[in-house]
VEXMIDREN-34468 format. One record per residue (C-alpha): residue number from 1; chain; x negated, y, z. Coordinates in steps of 0.25 Angstrom, whole numbers, always signed. Example, Ala and Ser with C-alpha at 12.3 -4.5 7.8 and 13.67 -1.06 7.14 Angstrom:
2
balum nr->1; kette->A; px->-49; py->-18; pz->+31
balum nr->2; kette->A; px->-55; py->-4; pz->+29
//
This chain:
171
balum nr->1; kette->A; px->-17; py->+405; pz->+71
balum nr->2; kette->A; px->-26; py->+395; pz->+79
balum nr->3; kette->A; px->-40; py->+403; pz->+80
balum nr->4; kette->A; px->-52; py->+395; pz->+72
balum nr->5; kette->A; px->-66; py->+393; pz->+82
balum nr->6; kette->A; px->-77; py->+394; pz->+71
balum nr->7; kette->A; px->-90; py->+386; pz->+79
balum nr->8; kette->A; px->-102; py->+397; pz->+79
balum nr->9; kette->A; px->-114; py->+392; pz->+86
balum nr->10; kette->A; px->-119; py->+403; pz->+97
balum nr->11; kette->A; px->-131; py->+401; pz->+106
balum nr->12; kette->A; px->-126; py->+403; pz->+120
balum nr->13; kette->A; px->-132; py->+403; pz->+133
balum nr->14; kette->A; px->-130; py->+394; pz->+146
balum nr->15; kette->A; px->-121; py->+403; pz->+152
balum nr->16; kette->A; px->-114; py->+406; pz->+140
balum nr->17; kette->A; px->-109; py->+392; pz->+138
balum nr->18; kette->A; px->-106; py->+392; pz->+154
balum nr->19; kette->A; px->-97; py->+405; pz->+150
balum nr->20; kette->A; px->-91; py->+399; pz->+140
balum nr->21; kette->A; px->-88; py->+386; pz->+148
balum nr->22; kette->A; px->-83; py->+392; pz->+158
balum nr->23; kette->A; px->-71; py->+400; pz->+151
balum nr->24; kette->A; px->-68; py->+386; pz->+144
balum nr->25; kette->A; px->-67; py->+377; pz->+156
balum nr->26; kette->A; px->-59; py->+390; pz->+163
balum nr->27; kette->A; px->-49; py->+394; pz->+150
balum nr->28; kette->A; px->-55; py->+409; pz->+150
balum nr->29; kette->A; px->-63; py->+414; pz->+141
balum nr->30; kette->A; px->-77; py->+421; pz->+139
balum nr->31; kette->A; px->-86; py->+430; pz->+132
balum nr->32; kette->A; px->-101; py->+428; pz->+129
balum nr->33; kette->A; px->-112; py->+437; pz->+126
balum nr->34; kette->A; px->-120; py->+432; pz->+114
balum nr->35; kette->A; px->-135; py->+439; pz->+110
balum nr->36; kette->A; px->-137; py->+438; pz->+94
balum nr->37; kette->A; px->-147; py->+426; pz->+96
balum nr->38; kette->A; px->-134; py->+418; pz->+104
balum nr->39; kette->A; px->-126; py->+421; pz->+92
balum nr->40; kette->A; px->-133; py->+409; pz->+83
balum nr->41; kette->A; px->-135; py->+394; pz->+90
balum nr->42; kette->A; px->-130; py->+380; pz->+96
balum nr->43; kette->A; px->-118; py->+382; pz->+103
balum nr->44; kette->A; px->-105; py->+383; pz->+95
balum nr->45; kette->A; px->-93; py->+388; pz->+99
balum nr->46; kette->A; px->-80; py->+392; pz->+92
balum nr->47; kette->A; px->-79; py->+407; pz->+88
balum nr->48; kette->A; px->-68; py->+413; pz->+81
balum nr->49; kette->A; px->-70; py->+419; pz->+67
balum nr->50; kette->A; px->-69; py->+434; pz->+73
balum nr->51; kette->A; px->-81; py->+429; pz->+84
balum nr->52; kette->A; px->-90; py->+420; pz->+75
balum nr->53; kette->A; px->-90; py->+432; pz->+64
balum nr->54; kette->A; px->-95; py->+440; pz->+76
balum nr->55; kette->A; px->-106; py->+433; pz->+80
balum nr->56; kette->A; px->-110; py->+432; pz->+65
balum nr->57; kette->A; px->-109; py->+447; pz->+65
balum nr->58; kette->A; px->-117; py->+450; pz->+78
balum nr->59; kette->A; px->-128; py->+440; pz->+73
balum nr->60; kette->A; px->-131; py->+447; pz->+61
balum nr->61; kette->A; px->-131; py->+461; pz->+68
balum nr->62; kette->A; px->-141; py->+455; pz->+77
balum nr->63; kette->A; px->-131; py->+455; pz->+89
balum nr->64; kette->A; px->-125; py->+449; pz->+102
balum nr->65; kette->A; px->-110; py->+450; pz->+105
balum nr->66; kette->A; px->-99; py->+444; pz->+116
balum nr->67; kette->A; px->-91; py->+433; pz->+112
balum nr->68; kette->A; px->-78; py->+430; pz->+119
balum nr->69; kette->A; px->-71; py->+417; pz->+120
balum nr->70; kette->A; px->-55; py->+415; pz->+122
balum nr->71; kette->A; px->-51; py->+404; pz->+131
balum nr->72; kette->A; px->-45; py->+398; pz->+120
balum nr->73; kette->A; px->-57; py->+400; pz->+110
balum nr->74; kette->A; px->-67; py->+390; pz->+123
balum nr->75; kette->A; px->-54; py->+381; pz->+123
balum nr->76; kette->A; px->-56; py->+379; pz->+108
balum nr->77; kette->A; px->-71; py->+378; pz->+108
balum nr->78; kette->A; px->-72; py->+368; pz->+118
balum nr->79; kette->A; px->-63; py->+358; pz->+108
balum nr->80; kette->A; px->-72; py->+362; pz->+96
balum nr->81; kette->A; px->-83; py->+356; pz->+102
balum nr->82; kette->A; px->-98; py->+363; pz->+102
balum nr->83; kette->A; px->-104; py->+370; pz->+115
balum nr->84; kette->A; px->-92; py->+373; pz->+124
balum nr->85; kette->A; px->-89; py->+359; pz->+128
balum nr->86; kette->A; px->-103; py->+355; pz->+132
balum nr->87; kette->A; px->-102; py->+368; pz->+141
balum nr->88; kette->A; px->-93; py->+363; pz->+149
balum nr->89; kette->A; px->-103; py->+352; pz->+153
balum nr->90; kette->A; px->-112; py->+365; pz->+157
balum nr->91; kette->A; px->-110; py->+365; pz->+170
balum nr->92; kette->A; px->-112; py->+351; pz->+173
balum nr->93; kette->A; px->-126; py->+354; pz->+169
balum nr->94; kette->A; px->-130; py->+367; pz->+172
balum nr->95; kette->A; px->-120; py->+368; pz->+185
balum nr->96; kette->A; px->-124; py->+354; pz->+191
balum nr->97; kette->A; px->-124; py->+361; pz->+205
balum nr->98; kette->A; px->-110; py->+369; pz->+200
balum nr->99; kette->A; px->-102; py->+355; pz->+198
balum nr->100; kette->A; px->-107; py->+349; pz->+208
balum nr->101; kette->A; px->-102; py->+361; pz->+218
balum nr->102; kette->A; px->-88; py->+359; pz->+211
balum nr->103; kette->A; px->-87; py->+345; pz->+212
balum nr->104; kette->A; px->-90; py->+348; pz->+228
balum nr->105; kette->A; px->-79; py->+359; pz->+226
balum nr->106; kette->A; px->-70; py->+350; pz->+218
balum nr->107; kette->A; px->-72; py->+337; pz->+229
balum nr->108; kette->A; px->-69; py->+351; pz->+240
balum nr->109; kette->A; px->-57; py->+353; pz->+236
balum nr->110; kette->A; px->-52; py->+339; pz->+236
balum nr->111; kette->A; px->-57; py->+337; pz->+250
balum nr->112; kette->A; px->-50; py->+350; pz->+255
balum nr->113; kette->A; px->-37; py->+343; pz->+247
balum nr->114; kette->A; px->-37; py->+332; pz->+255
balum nr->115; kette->A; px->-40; py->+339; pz->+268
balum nr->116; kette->A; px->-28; py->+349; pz->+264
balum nr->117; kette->A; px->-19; py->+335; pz->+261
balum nr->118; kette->A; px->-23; py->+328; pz->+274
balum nr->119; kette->A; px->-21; py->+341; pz->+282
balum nr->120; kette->A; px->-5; py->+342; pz->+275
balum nr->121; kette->A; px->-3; py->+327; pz->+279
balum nr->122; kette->A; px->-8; py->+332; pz->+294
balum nr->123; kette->A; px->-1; py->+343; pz->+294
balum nr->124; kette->A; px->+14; py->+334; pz->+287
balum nr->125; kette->A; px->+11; py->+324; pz->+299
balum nr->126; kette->A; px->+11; py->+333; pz->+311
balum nr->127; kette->A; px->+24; py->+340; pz->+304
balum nr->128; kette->A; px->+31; py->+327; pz->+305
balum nr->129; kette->A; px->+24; py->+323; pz->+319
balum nr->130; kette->A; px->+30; py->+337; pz->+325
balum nr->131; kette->A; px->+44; py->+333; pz->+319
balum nr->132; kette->A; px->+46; py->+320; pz->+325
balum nr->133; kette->A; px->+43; py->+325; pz->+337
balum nr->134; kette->A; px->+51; py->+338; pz->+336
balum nr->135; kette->A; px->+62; py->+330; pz->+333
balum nr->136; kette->A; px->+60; py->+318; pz->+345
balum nr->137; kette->A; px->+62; py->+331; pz->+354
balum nr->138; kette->A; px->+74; py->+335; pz->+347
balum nr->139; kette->A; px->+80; py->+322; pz->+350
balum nr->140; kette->A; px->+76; py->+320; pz->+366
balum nr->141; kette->A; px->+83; py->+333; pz->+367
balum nr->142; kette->A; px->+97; py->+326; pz->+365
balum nr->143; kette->A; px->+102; py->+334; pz->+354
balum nr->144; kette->A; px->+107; py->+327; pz->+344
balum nr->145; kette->A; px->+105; py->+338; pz->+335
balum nr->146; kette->A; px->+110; py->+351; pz->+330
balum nr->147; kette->A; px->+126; py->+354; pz->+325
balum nr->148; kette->A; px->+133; py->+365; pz->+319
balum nr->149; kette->A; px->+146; py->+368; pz->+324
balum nr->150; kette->A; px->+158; py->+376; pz->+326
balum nr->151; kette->A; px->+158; py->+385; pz->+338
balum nr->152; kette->A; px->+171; py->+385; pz->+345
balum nr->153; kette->A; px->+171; py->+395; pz->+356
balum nr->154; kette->A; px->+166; py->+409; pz->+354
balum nr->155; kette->A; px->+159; py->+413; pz->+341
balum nr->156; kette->A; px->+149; py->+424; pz->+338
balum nr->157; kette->A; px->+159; py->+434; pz->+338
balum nr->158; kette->A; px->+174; py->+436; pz->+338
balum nr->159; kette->A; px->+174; py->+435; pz->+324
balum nr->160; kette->A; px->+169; py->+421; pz->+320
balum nr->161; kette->A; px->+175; py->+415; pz->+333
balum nr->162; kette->A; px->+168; py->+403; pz->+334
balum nr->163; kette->A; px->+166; py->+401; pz->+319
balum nr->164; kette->A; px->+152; py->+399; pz->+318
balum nr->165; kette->A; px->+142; py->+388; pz->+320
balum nr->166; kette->A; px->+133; py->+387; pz->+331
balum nr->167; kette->A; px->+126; py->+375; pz->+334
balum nr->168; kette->A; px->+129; py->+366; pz->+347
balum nr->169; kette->A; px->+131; py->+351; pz->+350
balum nr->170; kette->A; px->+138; py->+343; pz->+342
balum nr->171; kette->A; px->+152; py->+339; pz->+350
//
């Protein structure tokens, strides 16, 4: 059974709707502490049936109360429409200083990806720079490689006789 969001309209504060922002754009969830006046005003926001009969209950009784939100219940509420999708434009104008610091962070990281991407192709060239030259070594030194074959005098013991492989010249 698919849970029903009834829209109640709350009055909630600046940090409230970063709260509740936050656990939306994160996938957590949140709780908020409501006085009795923030129980009654502007911004909606989907409540189930047991929280929206709470808030009625705590009004009458002249009361404030915590209201806790599910990942999923933000999820919802940010496709119903009301306040929660303008808060995610919240920080873009109370946190000018905040998004400009991760647009710095963002263009950061892509420079230190680059640098880590130039430093791998530096680090590939010399590789094959030290092979080459590791192999034209090998090859002024005459051999023209290595060969496995059969021993034919002694062995390691009297046992094997000569049975095992060794490496030598090629004959």
């Amino acid at each position: 059974m698919k849970t029903k969001y009834i829209s109640h309209g709350l009055s909630l504060t600046e940090g409230q709707k970063v709260t509740l922002a936050n656990a939306a754009r994160n996938g957590t969830g949140a709780t908020i502490r409501l006085t009795n006046g923030q129980l009654r005003g502007e911004d909606n926001l989907g409540l189930t049936k047991g929280q929206a009969n709470r808030v009625v209950k705590n009004l009458d009784q002249g009361r404030g109360m915590e209201l806790r939100f599910t990942k999923t219940q933000l999820k919802k509420m940010t496709k119903m429409g009301g306040i929660l999708p303008l808060l995610a434009l919240l920080p873009l104008l109370f946190g000018g200083l905040g998004a400009a610091g991760a647009a710095a962070g963002g263009a950061a990281g892509i420079a230190k990806a680059v640098q880590a991407k130039q430093a791998a192709s530096a680090a590939q060239a010399e590789q094959e720079r030290h092979n080459r030259e590791v192999e034209a070594e090998l090859k002024k030194a005459g051999g023209k490689g290595l060969y496995l074959g059969r021993q034919t005098t002694g062995g390691c013991c009297p046992v094997c006789r000569g049975s095992g492989l060794y490496l030598g010249k090629k004959n």
